[in-house]
N, C-alpha and C positions, 0 to 999 in steps of 0.2 A: 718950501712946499708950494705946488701950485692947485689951482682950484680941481685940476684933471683928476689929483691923486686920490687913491682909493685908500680904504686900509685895512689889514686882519688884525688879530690878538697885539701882535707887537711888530707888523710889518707896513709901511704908506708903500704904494708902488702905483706903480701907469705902466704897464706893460700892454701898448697896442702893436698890432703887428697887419701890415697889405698881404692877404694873400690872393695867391691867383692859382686855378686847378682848373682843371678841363676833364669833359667826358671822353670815355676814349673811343666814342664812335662820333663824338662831335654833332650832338643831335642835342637841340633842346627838348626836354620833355617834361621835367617835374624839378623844380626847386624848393616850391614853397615850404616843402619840412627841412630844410636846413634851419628855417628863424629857430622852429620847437625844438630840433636838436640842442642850438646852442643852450638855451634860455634851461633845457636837461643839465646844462655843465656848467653852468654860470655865465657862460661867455656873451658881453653883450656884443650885439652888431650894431657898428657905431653910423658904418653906411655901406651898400652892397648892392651891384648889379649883376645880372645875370647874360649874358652874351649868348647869339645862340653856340657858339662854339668855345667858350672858358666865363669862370666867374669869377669877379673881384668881388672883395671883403676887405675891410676896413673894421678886425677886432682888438677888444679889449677883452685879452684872457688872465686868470687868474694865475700867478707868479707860484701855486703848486702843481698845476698843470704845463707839460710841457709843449711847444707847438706840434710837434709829430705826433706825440700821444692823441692831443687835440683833433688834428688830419686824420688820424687813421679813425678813429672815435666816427666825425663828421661823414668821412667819406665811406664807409664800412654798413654802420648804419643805416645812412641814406640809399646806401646801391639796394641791400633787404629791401626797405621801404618802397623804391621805385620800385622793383619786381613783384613784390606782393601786389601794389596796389594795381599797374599794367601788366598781367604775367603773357602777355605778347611780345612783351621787350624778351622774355626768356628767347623765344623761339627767333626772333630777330634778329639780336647779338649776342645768343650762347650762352655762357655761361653767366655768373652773377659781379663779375669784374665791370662794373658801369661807368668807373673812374679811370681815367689815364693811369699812368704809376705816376706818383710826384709830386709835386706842386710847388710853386715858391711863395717864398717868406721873406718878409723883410721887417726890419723894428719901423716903426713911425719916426719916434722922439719929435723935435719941433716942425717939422714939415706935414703936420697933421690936415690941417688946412688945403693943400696944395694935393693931398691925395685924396681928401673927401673931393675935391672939384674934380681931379681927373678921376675916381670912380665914375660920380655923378653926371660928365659928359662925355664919356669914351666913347656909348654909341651912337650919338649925334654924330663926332667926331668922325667915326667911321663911316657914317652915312654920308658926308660930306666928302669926305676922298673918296668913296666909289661914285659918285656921282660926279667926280673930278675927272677920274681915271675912265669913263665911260666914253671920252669924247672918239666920235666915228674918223678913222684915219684915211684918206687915201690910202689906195693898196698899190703901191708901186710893182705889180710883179701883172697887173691887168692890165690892159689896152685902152687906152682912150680912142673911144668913139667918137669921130670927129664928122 
């Protein structure tokens, strides 16, 4: 047994799982009620950023809950929640679909560590290659003025 494991009635388990899901107009707008979602389902958030274009999550769900039940729960509720509380988003992007369709999942097991870090600095990371990839080229198709 390790110190991670949780336990029910007659069950110890660790079931954490990286997920990653995107809006599907790719706008940030409102996250903050994902934390109150989960903490509704038991699920803790172990570590989680917000992109302006997809969010990672680093959770630990409970072993009667399943991940897509979990997703749809998260993302279903939270699209309501955005549009009640902006109902400009209504008239923006239509209907109340604020989620891409999908998401992925993956189990942790021991690489727990290696994914709280790459949550934790993906948008450094990011910032860092676009300010890579920004460098000003020569346009080989202009004239040099001599």
């Amino acid at each position: 047994m390790s110190k991670d494991d949780n336990s029910l009635a007659h069950t110890r388990w660790n079931c954490k799982y990286h997920i990653v899901f995107a809006p599907k107009y790719r706008r940030k707008v409102i996250y903050g009620k994902l934390r109150r979602l989960c903490e509704l389902k038991e699920v803790e958030i172990i570590e989680a950023h917000a992109m302006p274009d997809h969010i990672h999550m680093l959770v630990k769900i409970l072993p009667k809950i399943s991940v897509s039940s979990f997703m749809g729960y998260l993302k279903g509720r939270s699209a309501v929640i955005i549009h009640e509380r902006h109902a400009n988003l209504k008239y923006n992007y239509g209907n109340r679909s604020f989620w891409a369709r999908g998401y992925f999942a993956s189990t942790v097991g021991l690489n727990q560590k290696t994914i709280e870090k790459y949550i934790r600095e993906q948008e450094s990371e990011d910032q860092l290659r676009d300010t890579i990839s920004k460098r000003e080229y020569i346009d080989p198709f202009k004239q040099k003025n001599n």
